[in-house]
Structure formats: structure tokens, C-alpha cells
SEDONU-520435 format. One record per residue (C-alpha): residue in one letter; z negated, x negated, y. Coordinates in nm, 4 decimals, always signed. Example, Ala and Ser with C-alpha at 12.3 -4.5 7.8 and 13.67 -1.06 7.14 Angstrom:
<gupas>
<gupa><code>a</code><z>-0.7800</z><x>-1.2300</x><y>-0.4500</y></gupa>
<gupa><code>s</code><z>-0.7140</z><x>-1.3670</x><y>-0.1060</y></gupa>
</gupas>
This chain:
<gupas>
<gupa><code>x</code><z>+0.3286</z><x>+1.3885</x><y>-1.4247</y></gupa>
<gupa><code>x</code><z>+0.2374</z><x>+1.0635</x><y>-1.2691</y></gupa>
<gupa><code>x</code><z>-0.1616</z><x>+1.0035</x><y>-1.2556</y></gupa>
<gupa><code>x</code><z>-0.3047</z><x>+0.9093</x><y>-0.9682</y></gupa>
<gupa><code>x</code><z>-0.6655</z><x>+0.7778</x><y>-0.8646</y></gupa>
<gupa><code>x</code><z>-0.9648</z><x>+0.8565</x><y>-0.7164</y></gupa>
<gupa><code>x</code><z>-1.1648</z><x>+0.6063</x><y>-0.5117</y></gupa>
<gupa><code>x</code><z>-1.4011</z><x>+0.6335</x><y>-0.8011</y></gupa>
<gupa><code>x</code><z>-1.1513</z><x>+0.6026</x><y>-1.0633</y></gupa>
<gupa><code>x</code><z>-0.9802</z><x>+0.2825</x><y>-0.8812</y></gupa>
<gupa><code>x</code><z>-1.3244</z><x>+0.0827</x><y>-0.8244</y></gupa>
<gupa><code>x</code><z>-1.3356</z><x>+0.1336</x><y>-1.2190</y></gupa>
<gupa><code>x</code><z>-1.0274</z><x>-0.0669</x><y>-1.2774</y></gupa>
<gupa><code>x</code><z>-1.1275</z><x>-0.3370</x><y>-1.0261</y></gupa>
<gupa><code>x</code><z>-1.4592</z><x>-0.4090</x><y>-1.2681</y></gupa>
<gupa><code>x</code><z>-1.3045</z><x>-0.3571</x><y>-1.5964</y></gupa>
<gupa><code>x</code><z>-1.0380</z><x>-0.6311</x><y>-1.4778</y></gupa>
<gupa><code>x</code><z>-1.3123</z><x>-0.8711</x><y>-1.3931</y></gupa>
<gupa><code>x</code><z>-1.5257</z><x>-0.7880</x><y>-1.6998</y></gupa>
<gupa><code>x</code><z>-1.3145</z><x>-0.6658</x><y>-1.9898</y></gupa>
<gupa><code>x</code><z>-1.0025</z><x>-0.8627</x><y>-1.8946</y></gupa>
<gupa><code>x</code><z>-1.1694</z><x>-1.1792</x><y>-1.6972</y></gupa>
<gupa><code>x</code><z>-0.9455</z><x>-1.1142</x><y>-1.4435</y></gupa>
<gupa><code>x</code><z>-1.1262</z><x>-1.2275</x><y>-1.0991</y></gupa>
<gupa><code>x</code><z>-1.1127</z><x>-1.0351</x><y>-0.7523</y></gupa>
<gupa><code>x</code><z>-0.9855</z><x>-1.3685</x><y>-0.6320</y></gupa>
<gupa><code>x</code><z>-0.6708</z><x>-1.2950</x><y>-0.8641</y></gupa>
<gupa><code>x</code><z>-0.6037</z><x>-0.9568</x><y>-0.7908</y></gupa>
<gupa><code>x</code><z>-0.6575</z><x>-1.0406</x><y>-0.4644</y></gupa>
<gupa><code>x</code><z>-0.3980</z><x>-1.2875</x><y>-0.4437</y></gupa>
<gupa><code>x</code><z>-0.1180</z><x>-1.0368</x><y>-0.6422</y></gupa>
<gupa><code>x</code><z>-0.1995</z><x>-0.7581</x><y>-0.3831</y></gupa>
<gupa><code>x</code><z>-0.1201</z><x>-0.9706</x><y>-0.0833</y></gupa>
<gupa><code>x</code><z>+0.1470</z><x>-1.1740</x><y>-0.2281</y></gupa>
<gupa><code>x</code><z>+0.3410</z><x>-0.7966</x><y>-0.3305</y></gupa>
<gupa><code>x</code><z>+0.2926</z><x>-0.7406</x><y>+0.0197</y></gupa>
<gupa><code>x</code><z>+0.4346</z><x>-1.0130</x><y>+0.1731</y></gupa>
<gupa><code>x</code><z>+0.6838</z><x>-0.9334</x><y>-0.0487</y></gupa>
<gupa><code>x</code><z>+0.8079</z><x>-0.5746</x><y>+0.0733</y></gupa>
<gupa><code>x</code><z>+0.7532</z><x>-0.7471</x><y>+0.4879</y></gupa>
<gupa><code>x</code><z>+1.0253</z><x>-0.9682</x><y>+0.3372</y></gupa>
<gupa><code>x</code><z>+1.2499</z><x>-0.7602</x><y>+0.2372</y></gupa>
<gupa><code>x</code><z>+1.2038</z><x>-0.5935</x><y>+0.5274</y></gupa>
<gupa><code>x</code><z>+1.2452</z><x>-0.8243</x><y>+0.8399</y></gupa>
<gupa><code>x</code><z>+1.5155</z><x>-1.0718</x><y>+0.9272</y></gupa>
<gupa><code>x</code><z>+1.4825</z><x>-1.3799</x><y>+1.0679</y></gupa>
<gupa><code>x</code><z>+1.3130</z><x>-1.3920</x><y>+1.3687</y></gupa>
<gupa><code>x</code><z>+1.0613</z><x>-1.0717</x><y>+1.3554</y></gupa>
<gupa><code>x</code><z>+0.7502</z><x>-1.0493</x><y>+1.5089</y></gupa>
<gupa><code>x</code><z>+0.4771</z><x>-0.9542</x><y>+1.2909</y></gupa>
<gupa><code>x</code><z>+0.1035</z><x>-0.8639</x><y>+1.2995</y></gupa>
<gupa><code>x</code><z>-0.1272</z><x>-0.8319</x><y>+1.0712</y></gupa>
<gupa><code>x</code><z>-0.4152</z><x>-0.6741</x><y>+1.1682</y></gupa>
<gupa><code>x</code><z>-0.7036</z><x>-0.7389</x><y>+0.9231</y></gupa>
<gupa><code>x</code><z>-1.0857</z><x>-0.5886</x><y>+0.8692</y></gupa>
<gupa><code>x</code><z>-1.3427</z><x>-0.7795</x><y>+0.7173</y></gupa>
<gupa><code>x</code><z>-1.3854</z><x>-0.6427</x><y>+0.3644</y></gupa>
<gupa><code>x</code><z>-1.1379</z><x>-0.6704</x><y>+0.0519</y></gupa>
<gupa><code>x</code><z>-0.8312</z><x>-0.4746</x><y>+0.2116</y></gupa>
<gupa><code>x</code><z>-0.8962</z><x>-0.7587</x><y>+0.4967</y></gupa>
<gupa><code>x</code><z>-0.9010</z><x>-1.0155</x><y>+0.2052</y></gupa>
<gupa><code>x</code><z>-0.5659</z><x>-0.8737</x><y>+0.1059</y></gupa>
<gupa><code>x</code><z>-0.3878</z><x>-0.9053</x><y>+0.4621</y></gupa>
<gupa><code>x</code><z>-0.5476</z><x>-1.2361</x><y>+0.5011</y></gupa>
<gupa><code>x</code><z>-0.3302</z><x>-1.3134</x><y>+0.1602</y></gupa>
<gupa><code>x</code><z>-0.0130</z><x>-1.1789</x><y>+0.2835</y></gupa>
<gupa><code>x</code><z>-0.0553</z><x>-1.3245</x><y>+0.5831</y></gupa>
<gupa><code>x</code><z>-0.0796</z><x>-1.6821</x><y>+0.4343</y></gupa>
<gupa><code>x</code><z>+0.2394</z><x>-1.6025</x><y>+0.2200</y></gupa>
<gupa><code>x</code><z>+0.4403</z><x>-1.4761</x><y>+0.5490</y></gupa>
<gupa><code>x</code><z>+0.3698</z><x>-1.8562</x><y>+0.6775</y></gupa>
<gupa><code>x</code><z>+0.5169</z><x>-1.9791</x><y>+0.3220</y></gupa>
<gupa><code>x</code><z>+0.8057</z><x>-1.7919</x><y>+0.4110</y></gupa>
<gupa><code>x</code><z>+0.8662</z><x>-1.9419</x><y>+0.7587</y></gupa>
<gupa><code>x</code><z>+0.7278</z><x>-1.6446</x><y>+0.9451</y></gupa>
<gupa><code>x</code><z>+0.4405</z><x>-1.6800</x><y>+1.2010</y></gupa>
<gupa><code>x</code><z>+0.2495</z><x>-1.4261</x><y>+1.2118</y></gupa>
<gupa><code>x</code><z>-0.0158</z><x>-1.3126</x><y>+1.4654</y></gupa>
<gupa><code>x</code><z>-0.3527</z><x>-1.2251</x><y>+1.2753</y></gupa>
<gupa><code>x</code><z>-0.5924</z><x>-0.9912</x><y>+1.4483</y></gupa>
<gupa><code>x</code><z>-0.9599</z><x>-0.9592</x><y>+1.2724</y></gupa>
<gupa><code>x</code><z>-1.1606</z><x>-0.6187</x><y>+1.3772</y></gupa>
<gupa><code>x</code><z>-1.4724</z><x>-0.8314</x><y>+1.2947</y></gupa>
<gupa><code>x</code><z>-1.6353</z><x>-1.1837</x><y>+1.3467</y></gupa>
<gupa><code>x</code><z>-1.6177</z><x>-1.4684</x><y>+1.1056</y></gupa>
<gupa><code>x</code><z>-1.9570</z><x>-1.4086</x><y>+1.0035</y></gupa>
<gupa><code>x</code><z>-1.9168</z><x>-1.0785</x><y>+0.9172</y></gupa>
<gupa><code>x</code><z>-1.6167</z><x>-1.1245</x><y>+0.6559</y></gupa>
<gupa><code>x</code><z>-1.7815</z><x>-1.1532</x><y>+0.2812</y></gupa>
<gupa><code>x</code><z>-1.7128</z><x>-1.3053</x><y>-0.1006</y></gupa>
<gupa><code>x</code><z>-1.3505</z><x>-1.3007</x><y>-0.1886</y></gupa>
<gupa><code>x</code><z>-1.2122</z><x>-1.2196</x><y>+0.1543</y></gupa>
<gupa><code>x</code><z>-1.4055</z><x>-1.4789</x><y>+0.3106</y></gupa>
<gupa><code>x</code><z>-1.2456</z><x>-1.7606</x><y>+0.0740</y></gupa>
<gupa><code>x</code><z>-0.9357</z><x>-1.6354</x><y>+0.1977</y></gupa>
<gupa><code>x</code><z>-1.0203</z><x>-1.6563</x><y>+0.5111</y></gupa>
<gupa><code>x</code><z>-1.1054</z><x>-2.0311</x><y>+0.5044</y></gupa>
<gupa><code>x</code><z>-0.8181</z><x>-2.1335</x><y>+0.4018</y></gupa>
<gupa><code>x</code><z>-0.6183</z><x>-1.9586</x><y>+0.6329</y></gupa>
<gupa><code>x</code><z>-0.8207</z><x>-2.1381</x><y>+0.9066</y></gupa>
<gupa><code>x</code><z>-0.7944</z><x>-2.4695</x><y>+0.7034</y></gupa>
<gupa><code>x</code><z>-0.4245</z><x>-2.4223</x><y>+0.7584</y></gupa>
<gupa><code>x</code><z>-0.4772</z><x>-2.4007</x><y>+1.1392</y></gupa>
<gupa><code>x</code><z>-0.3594</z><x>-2.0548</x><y>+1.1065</y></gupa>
<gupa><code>x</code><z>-0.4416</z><x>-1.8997</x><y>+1.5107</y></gupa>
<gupa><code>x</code><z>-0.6660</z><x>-1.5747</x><y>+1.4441</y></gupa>
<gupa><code>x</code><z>-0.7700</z><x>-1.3599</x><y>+1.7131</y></gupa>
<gupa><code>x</code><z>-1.1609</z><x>-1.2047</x><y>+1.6765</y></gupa>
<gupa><code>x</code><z>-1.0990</z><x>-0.8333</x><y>+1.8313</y></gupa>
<gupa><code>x</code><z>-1.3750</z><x>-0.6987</x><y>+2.0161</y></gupa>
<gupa><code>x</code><z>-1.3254</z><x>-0.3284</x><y>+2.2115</y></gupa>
<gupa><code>x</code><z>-1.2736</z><x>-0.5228</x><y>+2.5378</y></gupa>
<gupa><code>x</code><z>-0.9640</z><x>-0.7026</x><y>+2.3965</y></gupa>
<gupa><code>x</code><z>-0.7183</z><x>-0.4750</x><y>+2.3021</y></gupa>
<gupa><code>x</code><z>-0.6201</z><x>-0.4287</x><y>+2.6235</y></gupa>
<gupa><code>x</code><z>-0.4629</z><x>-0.8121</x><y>+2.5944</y></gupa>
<gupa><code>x</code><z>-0.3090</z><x>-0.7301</x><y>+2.2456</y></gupa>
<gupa><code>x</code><z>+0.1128</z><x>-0.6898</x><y>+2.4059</y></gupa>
<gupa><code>x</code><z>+0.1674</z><x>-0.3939</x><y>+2.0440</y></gupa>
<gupa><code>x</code><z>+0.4890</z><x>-0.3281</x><y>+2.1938</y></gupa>
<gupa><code>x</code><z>+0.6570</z><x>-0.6907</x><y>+2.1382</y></gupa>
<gupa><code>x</code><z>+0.5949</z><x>-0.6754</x><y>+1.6974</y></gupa>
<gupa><code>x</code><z>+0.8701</z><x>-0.5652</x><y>+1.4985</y></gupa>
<gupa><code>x</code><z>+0.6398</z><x>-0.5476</x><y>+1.2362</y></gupa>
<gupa><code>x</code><z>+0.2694</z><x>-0.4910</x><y>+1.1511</y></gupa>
<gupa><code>x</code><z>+0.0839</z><x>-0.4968</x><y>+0.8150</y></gupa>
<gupa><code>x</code><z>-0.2252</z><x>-0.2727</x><y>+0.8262</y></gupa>
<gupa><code>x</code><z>-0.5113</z><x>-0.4043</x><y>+0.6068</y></gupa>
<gupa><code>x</code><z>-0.7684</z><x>-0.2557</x><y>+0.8200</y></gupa>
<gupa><code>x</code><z>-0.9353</z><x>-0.0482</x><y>+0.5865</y></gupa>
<gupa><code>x</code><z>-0.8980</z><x>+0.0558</x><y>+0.2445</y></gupa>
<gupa><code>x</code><z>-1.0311</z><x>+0.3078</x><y>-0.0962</y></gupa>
<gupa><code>x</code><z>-1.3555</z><x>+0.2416</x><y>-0.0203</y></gupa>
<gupa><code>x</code><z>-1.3902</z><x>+0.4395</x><y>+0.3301</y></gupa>
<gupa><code>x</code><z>-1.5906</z><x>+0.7450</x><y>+0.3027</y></gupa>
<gupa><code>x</code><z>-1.7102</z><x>+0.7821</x><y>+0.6592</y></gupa>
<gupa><code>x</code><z>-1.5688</z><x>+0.8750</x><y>+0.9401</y></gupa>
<gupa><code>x</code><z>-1.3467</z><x>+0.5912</x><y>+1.1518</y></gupa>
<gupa><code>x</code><z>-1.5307</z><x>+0.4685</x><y>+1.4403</y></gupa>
<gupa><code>x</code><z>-1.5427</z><x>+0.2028</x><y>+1.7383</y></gupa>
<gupa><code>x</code><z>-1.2798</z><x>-0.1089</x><y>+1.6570</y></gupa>
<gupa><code>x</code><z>-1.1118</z><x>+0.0366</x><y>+1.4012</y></gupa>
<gupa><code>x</code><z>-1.0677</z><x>+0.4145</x><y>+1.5484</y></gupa>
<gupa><code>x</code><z>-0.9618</z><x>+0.1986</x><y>+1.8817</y></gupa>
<gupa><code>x</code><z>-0.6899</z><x>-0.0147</x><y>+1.6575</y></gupa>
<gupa><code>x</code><z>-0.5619</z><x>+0.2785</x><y>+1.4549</y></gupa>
<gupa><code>x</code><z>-0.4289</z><x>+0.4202</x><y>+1.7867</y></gupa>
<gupa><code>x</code><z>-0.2793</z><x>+0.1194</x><y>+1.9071</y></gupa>
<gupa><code>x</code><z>-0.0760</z><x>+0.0605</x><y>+1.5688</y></gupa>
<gupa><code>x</code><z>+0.0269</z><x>+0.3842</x><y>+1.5571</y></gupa>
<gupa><code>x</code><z>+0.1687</z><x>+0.3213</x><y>+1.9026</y></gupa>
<gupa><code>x</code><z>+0.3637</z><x>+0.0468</x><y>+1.8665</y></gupa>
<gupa><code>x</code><z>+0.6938</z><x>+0.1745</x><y>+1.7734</y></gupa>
<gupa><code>x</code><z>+0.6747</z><x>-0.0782</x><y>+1.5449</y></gupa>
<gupa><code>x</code><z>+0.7656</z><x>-0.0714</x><y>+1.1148</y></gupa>
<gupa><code>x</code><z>+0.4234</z><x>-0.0675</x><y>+0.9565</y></gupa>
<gupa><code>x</code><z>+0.3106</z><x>-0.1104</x><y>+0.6295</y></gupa>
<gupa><code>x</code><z>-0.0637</z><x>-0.0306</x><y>+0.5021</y></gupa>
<gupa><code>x</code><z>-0.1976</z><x>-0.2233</x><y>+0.2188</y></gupa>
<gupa><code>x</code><z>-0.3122</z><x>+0.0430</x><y>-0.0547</y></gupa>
<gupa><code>x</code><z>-0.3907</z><x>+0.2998</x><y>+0.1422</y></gupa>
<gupa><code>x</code><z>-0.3221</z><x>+0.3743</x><y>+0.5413</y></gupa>
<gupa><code>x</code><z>-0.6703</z><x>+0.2876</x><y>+0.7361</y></gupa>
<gupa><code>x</code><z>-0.8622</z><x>+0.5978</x><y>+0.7735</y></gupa>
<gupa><code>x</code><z>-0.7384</z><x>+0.7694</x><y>+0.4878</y></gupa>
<gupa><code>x</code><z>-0.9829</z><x>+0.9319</x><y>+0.2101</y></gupa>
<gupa><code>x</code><z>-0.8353</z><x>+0.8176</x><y>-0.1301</y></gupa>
<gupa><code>x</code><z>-0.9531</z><x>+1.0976</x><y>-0.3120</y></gupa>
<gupa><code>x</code><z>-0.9247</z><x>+1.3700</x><y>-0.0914</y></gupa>
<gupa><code>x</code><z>-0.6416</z><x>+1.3023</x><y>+0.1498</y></gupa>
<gupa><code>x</code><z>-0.8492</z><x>+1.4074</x><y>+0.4181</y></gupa>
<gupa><code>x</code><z>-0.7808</z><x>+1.2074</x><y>+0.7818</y></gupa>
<gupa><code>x</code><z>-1.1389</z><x>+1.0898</x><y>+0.8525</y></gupa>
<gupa><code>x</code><z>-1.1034</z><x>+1.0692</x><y>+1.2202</y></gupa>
<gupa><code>x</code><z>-0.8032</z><x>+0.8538</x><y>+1.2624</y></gupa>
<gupa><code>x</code><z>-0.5384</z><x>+0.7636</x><y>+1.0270</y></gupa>
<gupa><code>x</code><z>-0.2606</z><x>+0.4596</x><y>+1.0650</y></gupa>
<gupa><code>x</code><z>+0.0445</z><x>+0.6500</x><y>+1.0142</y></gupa>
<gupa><code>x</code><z>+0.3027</z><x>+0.4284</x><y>+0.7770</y></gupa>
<gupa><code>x</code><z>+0.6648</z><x>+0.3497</x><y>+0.7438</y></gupa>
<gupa><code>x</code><z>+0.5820</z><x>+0.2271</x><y>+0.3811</y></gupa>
<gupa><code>x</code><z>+0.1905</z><x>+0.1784</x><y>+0.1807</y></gupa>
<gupa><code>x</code><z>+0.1925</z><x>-0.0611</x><y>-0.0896</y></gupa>
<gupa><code>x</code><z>-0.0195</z><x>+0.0730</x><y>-0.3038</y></gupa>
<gupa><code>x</code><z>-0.1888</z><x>-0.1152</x><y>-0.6796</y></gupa>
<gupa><code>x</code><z>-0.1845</z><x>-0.0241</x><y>-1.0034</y></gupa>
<gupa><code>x</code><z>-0.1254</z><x>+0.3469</x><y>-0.9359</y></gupa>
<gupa><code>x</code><z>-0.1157</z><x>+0.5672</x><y>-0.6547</y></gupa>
<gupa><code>x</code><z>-0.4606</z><x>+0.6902</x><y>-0.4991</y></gupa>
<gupa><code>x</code><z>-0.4881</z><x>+1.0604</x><y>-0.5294</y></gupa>
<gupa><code>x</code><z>-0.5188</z><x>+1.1076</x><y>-0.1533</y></gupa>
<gupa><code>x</code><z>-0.1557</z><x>+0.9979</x><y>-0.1024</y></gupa>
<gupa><code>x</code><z>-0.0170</z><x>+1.3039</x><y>-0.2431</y></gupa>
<gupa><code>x</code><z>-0.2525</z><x>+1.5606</x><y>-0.1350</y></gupa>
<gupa><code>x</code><z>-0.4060</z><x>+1.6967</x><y>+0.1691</y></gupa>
<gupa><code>x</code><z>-0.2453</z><x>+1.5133</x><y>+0.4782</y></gupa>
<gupa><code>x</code><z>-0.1758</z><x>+1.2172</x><y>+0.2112</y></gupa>
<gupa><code>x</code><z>+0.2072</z><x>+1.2626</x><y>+0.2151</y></gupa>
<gupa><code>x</code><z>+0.2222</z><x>+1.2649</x><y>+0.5937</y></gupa>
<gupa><code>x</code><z>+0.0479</z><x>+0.9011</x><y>+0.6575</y></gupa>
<gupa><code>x</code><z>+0.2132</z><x>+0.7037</x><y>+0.3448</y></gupa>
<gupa><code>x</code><z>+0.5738</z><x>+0.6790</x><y>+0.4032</y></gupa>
<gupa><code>x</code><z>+0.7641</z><x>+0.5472</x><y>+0.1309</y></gupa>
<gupa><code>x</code><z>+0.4710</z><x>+0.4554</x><y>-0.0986</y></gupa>
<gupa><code>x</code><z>+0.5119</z><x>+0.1009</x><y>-0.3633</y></gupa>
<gupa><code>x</code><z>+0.3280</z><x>+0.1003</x><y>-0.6607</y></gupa>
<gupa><code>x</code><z>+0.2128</z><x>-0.2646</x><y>-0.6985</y></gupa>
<gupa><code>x</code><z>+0.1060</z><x>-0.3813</x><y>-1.1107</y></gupa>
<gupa><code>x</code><z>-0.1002</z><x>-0.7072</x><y>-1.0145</y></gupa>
<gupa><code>x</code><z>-0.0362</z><x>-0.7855</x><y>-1.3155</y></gupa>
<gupa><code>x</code><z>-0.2361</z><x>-0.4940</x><y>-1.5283</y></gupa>
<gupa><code>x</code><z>-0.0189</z><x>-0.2548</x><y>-1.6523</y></gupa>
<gupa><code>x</code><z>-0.2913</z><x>+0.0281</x><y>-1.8246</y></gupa>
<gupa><code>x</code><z>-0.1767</z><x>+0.3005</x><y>-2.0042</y></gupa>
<gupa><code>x</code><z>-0.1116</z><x>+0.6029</x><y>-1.8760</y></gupa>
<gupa><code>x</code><z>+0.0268</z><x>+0.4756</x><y>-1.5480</y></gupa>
</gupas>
């Protein structure tokens, strides 16, 4: 049987790859958005609209990553943050800057704004709102956001896990993006496959970053 992780279990990888293996979250980082700019690609033709709605810790720090890829690729994608500048931290914030060093157009979301956000016209949105790390329940921006994805008619891939997802139980806390496909790292989180899990993942990618530990 294929072993999966716990939220627990998947912040333990994330240090022993910085402290066993000297691999830095800046690395990993990079691989997780770069796989998922990866699957948008081999998903969209030429001329797709895409989002990529982004929250301000490392699952943010991933979309921003993808993002900047999607713009290597030719595509130009509109970036929504669910946060202000300030608020974005450590490795997603270096990502960050250099999306804005590339004069890449990002739109701060406040709860007044989403009324302006046009969710129908995106043929395509990448959902790196929220990731293994939620525990409580899904609130404000992000609760607001969830719903408006989910509306959209559009494809959507989450990064890791759908926003608003518990990774260890499967357990919708509050809201929950509801995916076409989750690209997921180093091994699935044990909430995809249990509880409401199978229901919010789609077609679920298992991502290496380039660790490949036994077992998995």
C-alpha cells in the first residue's frame, strides 16, 4: 500500500531536507512550483487565461514560483494575493520580489475586491491559497476566495493540498477549493484519501522535488 502523510509527518521531511540533506526551502520551493507550472502546461493551449491565486505563507511561495515559470512559458498570468506585501514572510517573500522585479502586475485582495475579480473569464486557476499547515477553521479572505474559485467553471489545480483541507484528517474545515487535479510533493497527504479527501483532490500528482525517500 502506498504511504501517505500526516501534516506532522510532512513538516518532518521539509526539516530533514534542510538539515540532513542541506537542501534549502528556497530549493524545494522552486521544484514545487516549477512541477506545477508544469501540469498548467500540459494542460492549457495557447491562449488560456489563468489565475493564480496566492496566500502569503509557503503554499503562496509555491504559486508565486509557478507563476513566474507560466511567464517563462509565454503565458500571462493574473496573480491575486489574499494578503499585503508586508504580510508575506522568508522564502515566499524572496519569491515574491522577484516576481515584482519582473514587473509582474499583482493584485492585493481585500474582502471589498472580489466583487471586481471577472472568475468567469479564466480557463484556468492554480490554487496556492493554503496548504498542510492549516489546522483552523477557514475564515474571512480566504473562506470568501474558496467560493469564488470553486465558482468559476474554471480547470483548477491546488498546489499540495486543496485550500481548506486538513492533511491529516480529510476533514473540510469550513470551506474547501474543490480540484480538477492537486499536485501534491513527495507523497500524498493522508487527508487526500480519507474523510472528504477523495472528493476535493481530483486527479492527484505526486511531485519528487527531487527527494525520493524510501518507502514512498
Amino acid at each position: 500500500m502506498t504511504r501517505t502523510l500526516t501534516a506532522i509527518a510532512a513538516r518532518a521531511i521539509d526539516r530533514k531536507a534542510r538539515k540532513k540533506f542541506g537542501i534549502s526551502t528556497l530549493v524545494l520551493m522552486e521544484n514545487a512550483g516549477a512541477c506545477v507550472a508544469w501540469e498548467v502546461g500540459k494542460a492549457y493551449k495557447p491562449g488560456v487565461k489563468v489565475a493564480v491565486f496566492c496566500g502569503k505563507g509557503n503554499n503562496g511561495g509555491d504559486g508565486f514560483v509557478a507563476a513566474r515559470h507560466l511567464m517563462a512559458q509565454g503565458l500571462r498570468p493574473d496573480i491575486f494575493l489574499a494578503s499585503k506585501f508586508s504580510q508575506v514572510e522568508n522564502e515566499a517573500k524572496v519569491n515574491l520580489n522577484i516576481l515584482l522585479k519582473l514587473k509582474a502586475k499583482i493584485t492585493l485582495l481585500g474582502e471589498h475586491d472580489l466583487k471586481n475579480i471577472r472568475i468567469k473569464k479564466y480557463d484556468l486557476i492554480v490554487d496556492a491559497l493554503l496548504g498542510f499547515g492549516l489546522s483552523g477553521q477557514v475564515r474571512g479572505i480566504c473562506a470568501d476566495l474558496i467560493h469564488l474559485i470553486n465558482s468559476s467553471g474554471a480547470f483548477i489545480i491546488s498546489v499540495d493540498i486543496p485550500s481548506g483541507l486538513d492533511a491529516t484528517t480529510g476533514k473540510v474545515l469550513g470551506f474547501c477549493v474543490k480540484a480538477d487535479k492537486t499536485v501534491t510533493f513527495i507523497a500524498r497527504k493522508r487527508g487526500m484519501v480519507v474523510g472528504d479527501g477523495p472528493k476535493y483532490c481530483g486527479k492527484i500528482i505526486v511531485a519528487d522535488l527531487g527527494i525520493r525517500l524510501p518507502g514512498f
